[in-house]
C-alpha positions in Angstrom: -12.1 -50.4 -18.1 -13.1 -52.1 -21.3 -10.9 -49.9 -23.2 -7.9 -50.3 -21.1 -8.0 -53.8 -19.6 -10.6 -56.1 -21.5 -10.2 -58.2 -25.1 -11.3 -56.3 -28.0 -13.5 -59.6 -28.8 -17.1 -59.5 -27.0 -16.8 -62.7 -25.7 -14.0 -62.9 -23.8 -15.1 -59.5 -22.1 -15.1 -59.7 -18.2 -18.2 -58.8 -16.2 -16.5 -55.9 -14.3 -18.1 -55.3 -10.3 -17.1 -52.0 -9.3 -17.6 -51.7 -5.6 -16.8 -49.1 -3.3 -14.4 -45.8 -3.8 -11.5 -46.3 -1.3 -9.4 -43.5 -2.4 -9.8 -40.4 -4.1 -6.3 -38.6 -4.6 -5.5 -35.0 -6.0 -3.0 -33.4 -8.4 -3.0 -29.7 -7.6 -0.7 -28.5 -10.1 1.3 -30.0 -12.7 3.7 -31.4 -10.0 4.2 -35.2 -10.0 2.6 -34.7 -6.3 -0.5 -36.7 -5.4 -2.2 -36.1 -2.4 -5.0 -37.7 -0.6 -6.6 -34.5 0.6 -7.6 -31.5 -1.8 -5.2 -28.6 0.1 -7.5 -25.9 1.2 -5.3 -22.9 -1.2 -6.4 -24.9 -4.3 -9.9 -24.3 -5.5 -10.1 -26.8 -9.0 -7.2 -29.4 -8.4 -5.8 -30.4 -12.0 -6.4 -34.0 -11.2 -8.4 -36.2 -9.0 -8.1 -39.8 -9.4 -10.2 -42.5 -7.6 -9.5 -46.0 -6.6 -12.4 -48.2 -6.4 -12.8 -51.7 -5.7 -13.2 -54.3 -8.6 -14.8 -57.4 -8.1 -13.5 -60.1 -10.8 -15.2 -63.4 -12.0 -13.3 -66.6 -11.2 -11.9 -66.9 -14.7 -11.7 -63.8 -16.7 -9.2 -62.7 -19.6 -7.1 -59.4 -19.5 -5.6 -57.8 -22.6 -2.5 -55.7 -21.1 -0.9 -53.5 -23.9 2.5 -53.9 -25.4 4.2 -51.2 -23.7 2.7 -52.0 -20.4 3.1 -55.1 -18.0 0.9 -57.0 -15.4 2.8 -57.9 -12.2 1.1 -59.7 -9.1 2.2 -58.1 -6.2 1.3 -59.5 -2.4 0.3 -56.6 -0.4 2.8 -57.3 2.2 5.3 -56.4 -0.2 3.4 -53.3 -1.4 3.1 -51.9 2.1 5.6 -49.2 2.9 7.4 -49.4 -0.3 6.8 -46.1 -2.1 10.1 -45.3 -3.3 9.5 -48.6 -5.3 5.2 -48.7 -6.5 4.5 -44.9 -6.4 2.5 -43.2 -3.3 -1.0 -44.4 -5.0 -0.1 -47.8 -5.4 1.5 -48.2 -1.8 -1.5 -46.8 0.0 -3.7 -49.9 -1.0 -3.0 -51.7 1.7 -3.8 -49.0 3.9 -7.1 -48.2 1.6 -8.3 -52.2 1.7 -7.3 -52.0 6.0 -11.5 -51.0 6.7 -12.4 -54.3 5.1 -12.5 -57.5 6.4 -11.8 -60.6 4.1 -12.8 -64.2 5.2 -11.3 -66.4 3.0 -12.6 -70.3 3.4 -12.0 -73.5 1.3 -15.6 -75.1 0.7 -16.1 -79.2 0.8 -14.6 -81.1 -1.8 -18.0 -82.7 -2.4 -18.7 -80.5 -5.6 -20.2 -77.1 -4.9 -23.0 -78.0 -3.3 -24.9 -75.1 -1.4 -25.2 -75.4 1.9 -28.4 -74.3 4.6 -27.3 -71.9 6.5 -27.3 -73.7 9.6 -24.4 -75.7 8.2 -22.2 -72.9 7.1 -22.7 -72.0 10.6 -24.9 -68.8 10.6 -23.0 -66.9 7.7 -26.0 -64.9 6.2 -26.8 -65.0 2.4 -24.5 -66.9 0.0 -24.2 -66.8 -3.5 -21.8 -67.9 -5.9 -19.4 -68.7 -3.5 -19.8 -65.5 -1.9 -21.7 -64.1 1.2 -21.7 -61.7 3.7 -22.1 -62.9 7.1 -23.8 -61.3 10.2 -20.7 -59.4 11.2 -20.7 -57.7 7.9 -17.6 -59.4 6.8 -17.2 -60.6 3.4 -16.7 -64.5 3.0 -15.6 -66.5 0.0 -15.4 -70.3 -0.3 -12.6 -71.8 -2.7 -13.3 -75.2 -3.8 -10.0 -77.7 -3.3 
């Protein structure tokens, strides 16, 4: 990802989290067909690409290359629009539906970190970021 996505200077790099493979997809021959099963007449597909969740920093820089652009797309829009985004890129939503996200503004008061008897119960927190005892994933914006 540093050669794709990241500035060349070392600085600005981002301190890429690479979670969990939610889809693995497979190119059988040289069709432009992608499927997310490996059919059972092909031994050695020609491609097999992954999709894996990437957790960002807060503030991180992105070099996107000339030829190339960066588009923020809600994934209400994504979902069930093939024809437009491609069968990989329309299957996110789908992909990310096993996890649950609990987004949460924290106080205004500054960042402080809170006990957990005053975040109600929510497990381990760190940077802004916890689990709680459900297993689901909580993050706390700052207004």
């Amino acid at each position: 990802m540093d050669t794709l996505l990241a500035p060349e200077a070392e600085n600005m790099k981002p301190d890429w989290h690479i979670g969990d493979c939610v889809g693995t997809f497979y190119r059988p021959n040289f069709d432009t067909l992608v499927y997310p099963y490996c059919p059972a007449h092909i031994e050695r597909p020609k491609e097999i690409k992954r999709q894996f969740v990437v957790n960002l920093p807060e503030k991180a820089f992105l070099a996107i290359p000339k030829n190339m652009r960066l588009i923020a797309v809600p994934l209400f829009e994504i979902y069930d629009h093939a024809q437009r985004y491609g069968p990989i890129i329309a299957s996110v939503p789908q992909l990310l539906s096993r996890y649950q996200l609990v987004l949460s503004s924290g106080d205004a008061g500054g960042g402080e970190e809170k006990t957990e008897e005053e975040r109600g119960g929510r497990g381990e927190k760190q940077n802004g970021r916890g689990i709680d005892d459900d297993g689901k994933l909580a993050i706390d914006f700052d207004e």
